[in-house]
N, C-alpha and C positions, 0 to 999 in steps of 0.2 A: 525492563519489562519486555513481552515478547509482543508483539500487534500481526494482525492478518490485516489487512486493506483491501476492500473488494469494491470498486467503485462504478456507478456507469454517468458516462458523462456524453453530451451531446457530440456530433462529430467537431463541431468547430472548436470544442475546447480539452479534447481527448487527450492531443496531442500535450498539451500542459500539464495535464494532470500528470501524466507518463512521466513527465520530463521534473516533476515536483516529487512522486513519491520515491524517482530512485535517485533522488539526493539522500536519501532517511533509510530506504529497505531492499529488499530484495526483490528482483521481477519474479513471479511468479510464472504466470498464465499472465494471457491477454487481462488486463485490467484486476491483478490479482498481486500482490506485495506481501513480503514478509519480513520478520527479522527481531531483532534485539535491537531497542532503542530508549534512549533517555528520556524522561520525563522533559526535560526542556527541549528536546528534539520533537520529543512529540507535540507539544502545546505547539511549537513551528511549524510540524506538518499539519496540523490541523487548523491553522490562521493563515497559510497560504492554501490550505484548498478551499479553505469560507468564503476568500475572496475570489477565487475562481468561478464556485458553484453558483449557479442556476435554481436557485429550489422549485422552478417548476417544473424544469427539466433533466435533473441532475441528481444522482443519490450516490454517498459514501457511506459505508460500514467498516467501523472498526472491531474487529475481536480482538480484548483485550486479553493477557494472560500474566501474571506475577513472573512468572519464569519459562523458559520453556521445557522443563524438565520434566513437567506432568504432562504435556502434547506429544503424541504421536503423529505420525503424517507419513502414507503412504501413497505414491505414486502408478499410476496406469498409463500407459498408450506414449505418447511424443511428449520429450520433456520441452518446455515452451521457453522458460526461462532460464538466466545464468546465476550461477552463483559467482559473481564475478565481486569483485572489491565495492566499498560503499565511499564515496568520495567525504 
């Protein structure tokens, strides 16, 4: 499956979260992930950022997609993030 990850999370636990979603995806943008990942990767990224999160401070959004063959995605202004290897 293809996920988007857009998360805001307090300062004190930002840095985790960053350091969590790009075991699984792609940086995007400041607080922004992409990519192609597994069903059991996923269920992983989203049990270590449950236990990160704050719900009174803290919000994740996933966009899920089947594939990524029916998304488009166009870019503007300064690219933020890498497309570099996913550990």
């Amino acid at each position: 499956m293809f996920v988007i990850v857009v998360y805001d999370f307090n300062e004190k636990r930002v840095a985790k979260a960053l350091k969590i979603c790009r075991k699984y995806l792609h940086w995007v943008q400041n607080s922004v992930f992409e990519g192609e990942i597994s069903q059991a990767n996923y269920v992983k990224l989203k049990a270590e950022l449950s236990r990160l999160i704050d719900p009174e401070e803290d919000s994740v959004v996933f966009y899920i997609f089947r594939t990524k063959r029916y998304s488009k995605r166009e870019e503007m202004g300064l690219k933020k993030g890498g497309d570099e290897n996913i550990l």
